[in-house]
VOGU-3710 file (C-alpha; in Angstrom, 3 decimals, decimal comma):
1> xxxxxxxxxx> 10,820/7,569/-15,468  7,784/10,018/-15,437  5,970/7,564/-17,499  6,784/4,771/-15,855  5,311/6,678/-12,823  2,128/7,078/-14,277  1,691/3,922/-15,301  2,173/2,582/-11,626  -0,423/4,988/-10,116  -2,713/5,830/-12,790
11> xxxxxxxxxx> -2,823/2,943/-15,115  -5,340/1,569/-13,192  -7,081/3,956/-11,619  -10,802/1,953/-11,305  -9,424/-1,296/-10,715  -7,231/0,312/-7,795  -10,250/2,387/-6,000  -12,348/-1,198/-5,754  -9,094/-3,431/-4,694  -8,268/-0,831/-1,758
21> xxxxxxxxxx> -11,906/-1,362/-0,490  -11,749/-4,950/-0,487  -8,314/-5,166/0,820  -9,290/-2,178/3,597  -12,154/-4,108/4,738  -9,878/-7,829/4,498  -7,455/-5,598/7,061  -9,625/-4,807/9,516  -10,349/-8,052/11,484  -6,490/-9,322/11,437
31> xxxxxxxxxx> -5,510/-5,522/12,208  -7,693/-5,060/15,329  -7,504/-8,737/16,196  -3,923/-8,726/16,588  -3,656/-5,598/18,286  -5,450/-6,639/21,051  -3,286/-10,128/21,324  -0,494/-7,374/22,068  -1,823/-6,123/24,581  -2,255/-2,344/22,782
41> xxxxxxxxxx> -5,338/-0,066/21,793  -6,707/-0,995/17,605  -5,976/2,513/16,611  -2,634/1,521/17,086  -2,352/-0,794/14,176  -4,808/1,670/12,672  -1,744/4,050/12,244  0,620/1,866/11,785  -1,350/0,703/8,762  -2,109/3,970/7,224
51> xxxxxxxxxx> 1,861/5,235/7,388  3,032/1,853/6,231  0,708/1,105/3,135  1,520/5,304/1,995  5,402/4,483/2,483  5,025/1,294/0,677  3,055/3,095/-1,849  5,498/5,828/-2,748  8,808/4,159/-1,974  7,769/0,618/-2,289
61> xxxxxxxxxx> 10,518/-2,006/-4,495  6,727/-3,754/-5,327  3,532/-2,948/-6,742  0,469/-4,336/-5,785  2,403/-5,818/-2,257  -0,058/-4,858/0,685  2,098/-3,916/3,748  -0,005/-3,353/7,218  0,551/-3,929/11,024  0,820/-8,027/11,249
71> xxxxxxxxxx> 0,179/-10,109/13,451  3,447/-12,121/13,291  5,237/-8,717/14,032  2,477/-7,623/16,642  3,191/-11,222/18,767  6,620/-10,804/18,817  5,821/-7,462/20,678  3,400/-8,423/22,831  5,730/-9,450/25,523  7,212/-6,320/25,365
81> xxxxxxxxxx> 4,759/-4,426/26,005  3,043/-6,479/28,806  6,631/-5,982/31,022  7,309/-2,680/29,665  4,155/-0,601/28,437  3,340/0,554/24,696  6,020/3,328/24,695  8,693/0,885/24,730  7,123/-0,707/21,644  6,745/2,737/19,990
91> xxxxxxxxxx> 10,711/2,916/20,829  11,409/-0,791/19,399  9,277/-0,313/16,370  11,440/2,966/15,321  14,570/0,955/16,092  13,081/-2,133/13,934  13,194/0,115/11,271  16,342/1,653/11,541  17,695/-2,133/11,766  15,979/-3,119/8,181
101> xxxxxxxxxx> 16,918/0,249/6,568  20,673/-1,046/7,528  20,160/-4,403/6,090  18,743/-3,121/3,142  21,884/-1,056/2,471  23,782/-4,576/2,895  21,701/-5,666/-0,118  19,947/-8,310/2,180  17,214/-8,535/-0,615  19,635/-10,762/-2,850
111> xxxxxxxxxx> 19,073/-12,864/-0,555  15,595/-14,034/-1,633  17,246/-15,585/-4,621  18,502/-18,894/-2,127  14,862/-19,671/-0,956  14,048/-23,104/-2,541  11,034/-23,309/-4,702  9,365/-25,819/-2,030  10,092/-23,406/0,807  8,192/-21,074/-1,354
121> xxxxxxxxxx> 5,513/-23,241/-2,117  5,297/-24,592/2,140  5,344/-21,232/3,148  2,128/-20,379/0,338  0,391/-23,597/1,718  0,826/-23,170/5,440  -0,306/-19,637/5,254  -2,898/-20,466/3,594  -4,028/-23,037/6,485  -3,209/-20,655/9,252
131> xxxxxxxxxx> -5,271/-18,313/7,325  -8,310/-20,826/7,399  -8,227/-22,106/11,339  -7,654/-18,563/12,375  -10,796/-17,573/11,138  -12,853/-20,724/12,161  -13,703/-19,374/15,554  -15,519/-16,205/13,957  -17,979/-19,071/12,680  -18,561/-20,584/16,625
141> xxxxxxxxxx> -21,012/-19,186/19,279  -24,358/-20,314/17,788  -25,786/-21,927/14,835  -26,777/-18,594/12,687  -22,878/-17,655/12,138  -21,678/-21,097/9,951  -24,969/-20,069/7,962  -24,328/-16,733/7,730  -20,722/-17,804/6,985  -22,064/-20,103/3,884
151> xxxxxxxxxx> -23,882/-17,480/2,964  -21,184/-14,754/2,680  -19,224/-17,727/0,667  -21,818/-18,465/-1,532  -22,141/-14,708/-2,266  -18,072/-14,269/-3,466  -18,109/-17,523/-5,382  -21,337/-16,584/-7,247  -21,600/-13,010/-7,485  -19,206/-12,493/-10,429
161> xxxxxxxxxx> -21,098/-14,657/-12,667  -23,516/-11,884/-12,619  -20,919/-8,759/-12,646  -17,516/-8,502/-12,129  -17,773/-4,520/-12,309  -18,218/-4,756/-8,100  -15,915/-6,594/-6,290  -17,790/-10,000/-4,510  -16,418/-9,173/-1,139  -17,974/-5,523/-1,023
171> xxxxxxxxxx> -21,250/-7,607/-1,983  -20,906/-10,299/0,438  -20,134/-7,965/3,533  -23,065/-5,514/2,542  -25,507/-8,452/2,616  -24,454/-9,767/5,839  -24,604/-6,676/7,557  -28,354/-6,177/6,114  -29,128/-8,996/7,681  -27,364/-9,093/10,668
181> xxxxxxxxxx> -28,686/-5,566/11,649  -32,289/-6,075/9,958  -33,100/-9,010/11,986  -31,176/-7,643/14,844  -29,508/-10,944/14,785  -26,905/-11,182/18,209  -23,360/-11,788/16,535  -20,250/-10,420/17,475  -19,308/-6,608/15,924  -16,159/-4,644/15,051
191> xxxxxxxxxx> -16,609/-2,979/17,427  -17,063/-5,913/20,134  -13,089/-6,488/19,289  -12,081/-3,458/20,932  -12,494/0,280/20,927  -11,606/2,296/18,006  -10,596/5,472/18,562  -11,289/8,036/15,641  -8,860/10,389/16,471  -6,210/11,279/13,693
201> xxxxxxxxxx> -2,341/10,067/14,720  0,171/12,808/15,611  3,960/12,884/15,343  5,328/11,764/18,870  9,258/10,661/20,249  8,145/7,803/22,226  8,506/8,241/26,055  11,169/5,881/27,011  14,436/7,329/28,883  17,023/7,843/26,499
211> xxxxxxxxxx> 19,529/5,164/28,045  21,819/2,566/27,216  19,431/0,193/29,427  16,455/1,094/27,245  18,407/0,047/24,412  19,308/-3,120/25,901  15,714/-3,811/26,400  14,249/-3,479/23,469  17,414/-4,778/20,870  16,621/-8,292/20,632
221> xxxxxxxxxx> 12,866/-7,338/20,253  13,472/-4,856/17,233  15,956/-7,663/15,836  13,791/-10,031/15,897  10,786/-7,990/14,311  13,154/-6,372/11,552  13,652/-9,939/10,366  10,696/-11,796/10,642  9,757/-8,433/8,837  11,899/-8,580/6,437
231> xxxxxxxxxx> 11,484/-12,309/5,628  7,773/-11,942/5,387  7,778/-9,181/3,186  10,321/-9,917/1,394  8,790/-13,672/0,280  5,565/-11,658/-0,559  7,328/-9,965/-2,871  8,644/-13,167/-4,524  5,634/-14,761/-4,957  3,985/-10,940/-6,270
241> xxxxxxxxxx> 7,072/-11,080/-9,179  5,942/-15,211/-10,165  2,226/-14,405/-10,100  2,873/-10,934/-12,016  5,821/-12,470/-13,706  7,487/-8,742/-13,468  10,465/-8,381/-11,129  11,135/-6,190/-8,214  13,509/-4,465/-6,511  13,987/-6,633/-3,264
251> xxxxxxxxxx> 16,245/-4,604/-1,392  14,189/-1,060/-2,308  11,512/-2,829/-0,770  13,706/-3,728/2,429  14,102/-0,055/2,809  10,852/1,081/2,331  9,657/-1,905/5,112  12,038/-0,178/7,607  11,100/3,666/6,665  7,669/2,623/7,307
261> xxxxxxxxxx> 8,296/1,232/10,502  10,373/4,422/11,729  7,872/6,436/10,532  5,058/4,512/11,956  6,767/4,737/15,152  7,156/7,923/15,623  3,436/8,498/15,120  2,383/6,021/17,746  1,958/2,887/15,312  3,196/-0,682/15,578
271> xxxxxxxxxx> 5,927/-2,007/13,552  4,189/-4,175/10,291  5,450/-6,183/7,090  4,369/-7,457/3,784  0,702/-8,911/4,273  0,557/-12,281/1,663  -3,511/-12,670/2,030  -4,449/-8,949/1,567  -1,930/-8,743/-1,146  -3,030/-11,666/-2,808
281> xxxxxxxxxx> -7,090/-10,093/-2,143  -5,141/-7,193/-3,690  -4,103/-8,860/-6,674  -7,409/-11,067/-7,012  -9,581/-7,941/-7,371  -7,577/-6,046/-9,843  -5,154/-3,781/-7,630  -1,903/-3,774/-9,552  -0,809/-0,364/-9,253  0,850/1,707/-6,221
291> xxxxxxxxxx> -2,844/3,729/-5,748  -4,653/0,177/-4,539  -1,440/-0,086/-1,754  -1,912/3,588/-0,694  -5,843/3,344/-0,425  -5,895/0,378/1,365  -4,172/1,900/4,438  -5,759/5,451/3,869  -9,917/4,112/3,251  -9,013/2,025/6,323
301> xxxxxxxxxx> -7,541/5,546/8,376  -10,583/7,684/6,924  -13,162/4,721/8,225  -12,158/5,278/11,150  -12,065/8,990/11,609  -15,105/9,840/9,522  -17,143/7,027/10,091  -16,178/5,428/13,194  -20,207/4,243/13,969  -20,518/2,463/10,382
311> xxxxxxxxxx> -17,384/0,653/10,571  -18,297/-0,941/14,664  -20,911/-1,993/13,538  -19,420/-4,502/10,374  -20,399/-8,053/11,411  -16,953/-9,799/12,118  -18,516/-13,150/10,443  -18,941/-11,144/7,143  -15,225/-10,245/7,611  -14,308/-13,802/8,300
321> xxxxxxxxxx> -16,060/-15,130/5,143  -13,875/-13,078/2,945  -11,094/-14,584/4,916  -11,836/-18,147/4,306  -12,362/-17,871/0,914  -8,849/-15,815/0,216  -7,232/-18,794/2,729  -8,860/-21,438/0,270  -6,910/-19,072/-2,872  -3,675/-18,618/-1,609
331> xxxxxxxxxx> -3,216/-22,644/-1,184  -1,057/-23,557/-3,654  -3,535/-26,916/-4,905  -1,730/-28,126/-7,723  1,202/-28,632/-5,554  -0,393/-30,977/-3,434  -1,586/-32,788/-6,141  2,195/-33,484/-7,613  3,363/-34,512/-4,546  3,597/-37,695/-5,825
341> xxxxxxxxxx> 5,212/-36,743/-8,847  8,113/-34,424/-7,220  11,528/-35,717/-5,700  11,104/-37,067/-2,625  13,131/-34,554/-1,080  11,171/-31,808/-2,422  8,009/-33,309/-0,976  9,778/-33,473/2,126  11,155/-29,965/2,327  7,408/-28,701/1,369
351> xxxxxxxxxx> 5,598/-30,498/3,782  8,069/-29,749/6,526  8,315/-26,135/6,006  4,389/-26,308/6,289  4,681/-27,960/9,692  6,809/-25,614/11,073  4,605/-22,516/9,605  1,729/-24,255/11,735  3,551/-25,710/14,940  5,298/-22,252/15,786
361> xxxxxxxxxx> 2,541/-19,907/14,296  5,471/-18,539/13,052  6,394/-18,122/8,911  9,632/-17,228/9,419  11,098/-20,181/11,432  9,451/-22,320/8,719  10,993/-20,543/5,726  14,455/-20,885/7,881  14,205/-24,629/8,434  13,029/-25,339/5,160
371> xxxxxxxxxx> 15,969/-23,595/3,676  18,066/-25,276/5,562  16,850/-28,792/4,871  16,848/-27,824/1,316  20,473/-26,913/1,588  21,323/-30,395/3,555  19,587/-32,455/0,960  21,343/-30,403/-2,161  25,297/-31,194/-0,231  24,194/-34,656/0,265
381> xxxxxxxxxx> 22,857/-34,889/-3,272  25,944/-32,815/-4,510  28,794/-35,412/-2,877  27,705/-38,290/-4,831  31,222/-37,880/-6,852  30,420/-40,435/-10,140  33,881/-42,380/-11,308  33,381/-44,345/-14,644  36,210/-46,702/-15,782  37,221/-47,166/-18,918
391> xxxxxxxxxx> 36,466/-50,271/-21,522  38,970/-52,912/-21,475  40,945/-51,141/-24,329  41,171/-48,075/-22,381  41,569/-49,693/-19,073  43,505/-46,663/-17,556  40,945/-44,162/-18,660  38,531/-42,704/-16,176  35,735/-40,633/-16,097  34,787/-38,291/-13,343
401> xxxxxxxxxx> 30,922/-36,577/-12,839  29,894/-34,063/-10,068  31,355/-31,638/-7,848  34,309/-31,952/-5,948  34,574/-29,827/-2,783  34,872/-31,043/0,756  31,570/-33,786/0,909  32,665/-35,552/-2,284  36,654/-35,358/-1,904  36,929/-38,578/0,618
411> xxxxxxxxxx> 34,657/-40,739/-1,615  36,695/-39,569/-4,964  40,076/-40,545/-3,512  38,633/-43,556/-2,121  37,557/-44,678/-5,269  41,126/-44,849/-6,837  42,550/-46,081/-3,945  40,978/-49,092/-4,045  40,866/-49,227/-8,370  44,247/-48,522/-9,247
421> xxxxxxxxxx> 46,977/-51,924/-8,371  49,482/-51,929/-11,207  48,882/-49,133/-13,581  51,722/-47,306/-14,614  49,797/-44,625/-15,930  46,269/-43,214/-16,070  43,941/-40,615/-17,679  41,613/-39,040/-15,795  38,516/-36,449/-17,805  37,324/-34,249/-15,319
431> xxxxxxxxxx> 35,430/-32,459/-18,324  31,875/-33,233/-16,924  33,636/-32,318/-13,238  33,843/-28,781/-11,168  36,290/-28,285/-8,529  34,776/-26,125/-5,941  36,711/-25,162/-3,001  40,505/-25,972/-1,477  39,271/-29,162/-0,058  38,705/-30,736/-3,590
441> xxxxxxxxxx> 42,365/-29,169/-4,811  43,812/-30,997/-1,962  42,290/-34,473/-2,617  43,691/-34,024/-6,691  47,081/-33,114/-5,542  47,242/-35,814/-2,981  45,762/-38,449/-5,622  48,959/-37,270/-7,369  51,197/-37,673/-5,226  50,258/-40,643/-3,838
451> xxxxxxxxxx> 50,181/-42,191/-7,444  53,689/-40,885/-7,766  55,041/-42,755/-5,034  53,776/-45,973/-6,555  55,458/-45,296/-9,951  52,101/-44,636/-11,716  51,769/-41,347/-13,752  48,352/-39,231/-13,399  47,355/-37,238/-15,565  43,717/-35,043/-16,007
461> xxxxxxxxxx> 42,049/-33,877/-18,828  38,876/-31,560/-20,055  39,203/-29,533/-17,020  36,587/-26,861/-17,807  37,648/-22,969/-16,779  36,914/-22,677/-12,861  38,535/-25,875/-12,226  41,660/-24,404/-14,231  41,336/-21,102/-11,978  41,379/-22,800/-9,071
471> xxxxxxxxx> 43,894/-25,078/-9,167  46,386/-23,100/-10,280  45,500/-20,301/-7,518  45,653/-22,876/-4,780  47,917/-25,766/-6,192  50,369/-23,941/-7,925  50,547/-26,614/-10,086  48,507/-26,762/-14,060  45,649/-29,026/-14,663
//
């Protein structure tokens, strides 16, 4: 255990340090950003970050997963705070957590195991794209920030063919900033986004009157931000264990989103999740280990406090460019490419999930649908019951494929219905069959009986051992 401990925090220490820079820096714009879309001060996701990334860090089910103050969370606050003030969203933040902590007791990580690999792959792809246009406004205003956008591009794509020692971002946003400030060059700041407070967070109960009514206010709020947390975070970890091929521990992870949030509360932060573009940044530039999660939030705090004036005075299109080139990684290429080549259905469930990522803003409702479709499409293609009869020697043999379970047990009953006239007895292999729930049972016994009352003797064969199981339990009779 000690070792293993180690290994997560100081196995690698270097490439750690230089991922928590890049990733600090690659938090900053969507931290601050957001914040103000809800309506509340930067240093708000400031702390929230900080005490989020260190609880992720220590008691996280997921190395190398970057959780910070989002902006899906943050919008689903905003309203809250616009009819209530910031104190209520301390309150529903705390309660957030408390809400995730429960449903990671419930095992709600298991979960993750039911999301289709197209979901997966529509919710990579339409991430990426929100990713992309939310960004393309940094590069508007006049025509120096698309050049100074191609430029801070050029530098991340090139840069490592030189040296690969210093991450390309770090590169790209200290050449920017030369330039911006050495030619005194009028583009938007940091700073411009808002003020940023260096003062260090203190341990607060949120001012809200302890009441049944406040609790009714802020519920469905904290619901609805301890799931879209969770789901977030959550698929971020799935896609962390298939690019890492390592698994985690989905439902230590659900408890360490929640602590984080309670915690974060309490100290006058905003509720947050699993971040998929600064933990994929994360991952690019070498931070694998619990140390590059921890930094990320803590270089970010320590900016801040220590050197507020440096970090107002970051060009936001030097930010930006980082951002369009992670959107451009996380896109999922290949896919597109084999959409062609993939069953329709899977095409359909990919490109629909992506829709709904980009129609609602919102990754959650698209994971959701997409699920659900998924589901739809695998009953549909699961009640195709296949009957094959017999050769003319074997007339009265039959052969039975698929699942039988409430979809499939009108067709299968139709089938012999109409097949069987003047049999007087036949053979039915279910071998290559699986009953499935009491609906199928029902449709065997009443194939019996109704073959009984026409004189004609049916018998099955090959059942395999759930079938067995499950007729007997619910039948009473032996198959």
């Amino acid at each position: 255990m000690i070792q293993k401990l180690k290994k997560e925090w100081f196995g690698n220490v270097k490439g750690d340090i230089l991922a928590g820079i890049v990733v600090c820096l690659a938090l900053f714009p969507e931290v601050i950003g957001f914040m103000i879309a809800a309506g509340v001060d930067p240093i708000v996701g400031v702390y929230a970050t900080f005490f989020i990334t260190a609880i992720a860090a220590f008691f996280g089910g997921r190395t190398g997963l970057i959780s910070a103050a989002a902006g899906s969370v943050a919008l689903v606050l905003a309203h809250l705070v616009a009819e209530y003030g910031v104190e209520y969203l301390f309150a529903a933040t705390i309660l957030a957590g408390v809400i995730q902590a429960i449903l990671a007791f419930c095992k709600v990580g298991t979960l993750m195991r039911y999301i289709p690999k197209p979901v997966m792959i529509g919710f990579v792809n339409g991430l990426g794209i929100m990713m992309f246009t939310s960004q393309v406004k940094h590069f508007k205003g006049n025509l120096i920030l698309p050049v100074l956008g191609i430029i801070g591009v050029a530098i991340i794509f090139l840069f490592p063919k030189i040296t690969k020692k210093i991450p390309a971002p770090i590169i790209s946003i200290l050449v920017i900033s030369v330039i911006v400030l050495g030619l005194d060059l009028d583009v938007k700041m940091l700073g411009d986004l808002g003020e940023i407070s260096s003062k260090l967070p203190n341990f607060r109960i949120p001012n809200v009157p302890m009441t049944l009514e406040t609790l009714k206010i802020i519920f469905p709020t904290s619901l609805s931000v301890a799931i879209v947390g969770l789901v977030e975070s959550l698929l971020t970890a799935q896609l962390v264990d298939e690019i890492t091929r390592e698994e985690s521990n989905k439902n230590r992870e659900s408890a360490s989103q929640g602590l984080g949030n309670i915690v974060s509360g309490f100290f006058g932060g905003i509720a947050g999740c699993g971040m998929i573009g600064q933990t994929i940044i994360n991952l690019n530039y070498g931070g694998i280990g619990r140390l590059a999660t921890f930094l990320s939030g803590f270089f970010m705090l320590i900016s801040v406090v220590l050197f507020n004036n440096v970090v107002v005075h970051i060009p936001v299109v030097a930010l930006a460019a980082v951002m369009i080139v992670v959107s451009f990684e996380t896109i999922n290429w290949e896919s597109i490419k084999r959409l062609s080549i993939i069953p329709k259905s899977d095409a359909f469930v990919m490109i629909l999930t992506v829709v709904i990522v980009l129609s609602t803003h919102n990754l959650a409702y698209g994971v959701v649908i997409g699920t659900l479709m998924s589901a739809i499409f695998a009953a549909f293609k699961m009640s195709n019951v296949h009957v094959e009869k017999g050769t003319v020697e074997d007339a009265h043999h039959y052969k039975v494929q698929g699942y039988l379970y409430f979809a499939s047990a009108e067709k299968f009953l139709d089938f012999f219905v109409d097949e069987i006239e003047h049999e007087e007895e036949i053979i039915i292999d279910i071998s290559a069959m699986t009953l499935w729930d009491s609906t199928g049972v029902e449709a065997i016994d009443k194939l019996i009986n109704k073959n009984k009352d026409k004189g004609v003797k049916t018998t099955f064969i090959g059942a395999n051992q759930q079938s067995k199981e499950l007729f007997k339990k619910v039948s009473k009779r032996a198959v």
